[in-house]
N, C-alpha and C positions, 0 to 999 in steps of 0.2 A: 549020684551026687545028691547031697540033702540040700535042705535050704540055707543051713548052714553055711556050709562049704561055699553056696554060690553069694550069704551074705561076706563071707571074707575074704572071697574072690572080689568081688562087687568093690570091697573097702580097700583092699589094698589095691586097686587099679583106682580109683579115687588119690589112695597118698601118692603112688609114683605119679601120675597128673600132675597134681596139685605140686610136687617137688620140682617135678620137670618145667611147668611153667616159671617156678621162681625161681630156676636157674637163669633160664633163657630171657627172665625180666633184669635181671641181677649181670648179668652176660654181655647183655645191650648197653644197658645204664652204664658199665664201667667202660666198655666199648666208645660210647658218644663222650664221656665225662674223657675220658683220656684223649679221643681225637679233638676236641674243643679247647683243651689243655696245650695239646702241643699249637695250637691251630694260634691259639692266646699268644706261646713263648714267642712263635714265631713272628707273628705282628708286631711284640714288641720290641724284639732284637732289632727288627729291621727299621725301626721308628727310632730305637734308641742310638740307632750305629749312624742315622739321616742326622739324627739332631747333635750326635757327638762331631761330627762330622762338617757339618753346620759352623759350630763353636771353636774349630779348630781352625776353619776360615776366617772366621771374623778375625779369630787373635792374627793369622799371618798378615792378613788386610790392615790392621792396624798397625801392629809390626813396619809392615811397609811402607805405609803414611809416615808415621815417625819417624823413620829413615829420610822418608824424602823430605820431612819436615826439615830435620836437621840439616839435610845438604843445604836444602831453599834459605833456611837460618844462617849458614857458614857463608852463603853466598851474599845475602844483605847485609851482614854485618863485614865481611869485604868490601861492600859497596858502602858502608855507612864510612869507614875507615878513609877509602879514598875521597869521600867527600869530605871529611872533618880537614885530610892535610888539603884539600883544591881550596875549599873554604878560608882555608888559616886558621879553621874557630878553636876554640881552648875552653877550657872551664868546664861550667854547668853547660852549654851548648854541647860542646864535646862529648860529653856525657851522655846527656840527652839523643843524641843520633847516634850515640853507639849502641846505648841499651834500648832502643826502640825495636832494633831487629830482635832481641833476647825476649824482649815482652811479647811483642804476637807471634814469637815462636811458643810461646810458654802455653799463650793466650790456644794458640792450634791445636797443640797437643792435649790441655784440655779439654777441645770440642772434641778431638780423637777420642781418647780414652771415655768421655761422657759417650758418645756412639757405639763404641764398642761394648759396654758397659749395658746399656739399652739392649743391644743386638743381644748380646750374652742373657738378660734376663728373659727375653722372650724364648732361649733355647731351653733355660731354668725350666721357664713355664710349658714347655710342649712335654719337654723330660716328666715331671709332675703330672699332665696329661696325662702320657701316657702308662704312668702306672696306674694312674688313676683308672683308666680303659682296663689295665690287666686284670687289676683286683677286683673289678664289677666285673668283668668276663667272668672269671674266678666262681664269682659267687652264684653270675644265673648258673652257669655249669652246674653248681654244688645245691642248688635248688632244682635243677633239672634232675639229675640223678636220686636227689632224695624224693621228687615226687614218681619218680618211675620205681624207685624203689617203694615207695607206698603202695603201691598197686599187687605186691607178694600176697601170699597168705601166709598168715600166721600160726603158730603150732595147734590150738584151739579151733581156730577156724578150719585147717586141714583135717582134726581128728570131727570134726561134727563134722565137715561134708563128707568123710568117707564113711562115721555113723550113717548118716543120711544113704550114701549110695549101696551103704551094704545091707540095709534094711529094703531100698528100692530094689535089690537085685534078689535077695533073697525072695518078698513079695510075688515078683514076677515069674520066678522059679516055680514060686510056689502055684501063683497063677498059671503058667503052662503048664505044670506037670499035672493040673484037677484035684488039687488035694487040697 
């Protein structure tokens, strides 16, 4: 074998190296980058299904207040009715204690609806969150992978270190064999 032979032995175990290692950099990266992805969707589904979840209570909860609003409503206005005939009263009295029960029935169902409305925006805002959480996940991933991916060698870089390794190989060839 000449020095030759052992310089382009020497360089082509240098490229497969150097290719092998940017596989197995490249291998890992998309490895981490996809389990951090799924690891992502999965936090957020389960955050988004919490807070959908959440929003769908409120509305029933509300729902049901108004319901019992109305009843409480149909019932003091029964009661305003039997008082108007105990009373005798007529007119603007009559009037007056009828549509009183209608007013703070009306009056209730806005603090309902203003409650619910509140509760609903802070679901908006966790919903919001947590995209916000996804898409910064998202991106260290996408920063993690591209700095792992920086770590490859490059086509240049491969062919000079296996310059380099097939001149070291050859040299030393050349140095064992005394020539």
């Amino acid at each position: 074998m000449s020095p030759i032979v052992a310089g382009v032995f020497g360089a082509g175990l240098s490229l497969f190296g150097a290719a092998s290692r940017n596989a197995a950099i490249e291998k890992q990266a998309n490895e981490n980058w996809n389990a951090t992805l799924k690891n992502l969707g999965v936090q957020r589904g389960v955050s988004e299904n919490n807070l959908i979840f959440q929003g769908e209570e409120i509305n029933r909860e509300a729902a049901f207040n108004l319901l019992t609003l109305e009843q409480q409503r149909k019932g003091a206005e029964a009661q305003a009715v039997s008082d108007v005939t105990e009373r005798n009263a007529y007119g603007n009295t009559a009037a007056r204690l009828t549509n009183q029960a209608d007013m703070d029935a009306a009056m209730m169902a806005d603090n309902i609806a203003q409650g619910a409305d509140a509760a609903m925006m802070e679901v908006q805002s966790g919903l919001s969150n947590t995209m916000y959480q996804y898409n910064n996940g998202t991106y260290g991933a996408s920063q993690q992978r591209a700095n792992s991916m920086s770590q490859t060698s490059g086509g240049f870089e491969m062919l000079t270190g296996a310059a380099s390794s097939g001149l070291s190989f050859a040299s030393g060839y050349k140095s064992m064999m005394g020539t």
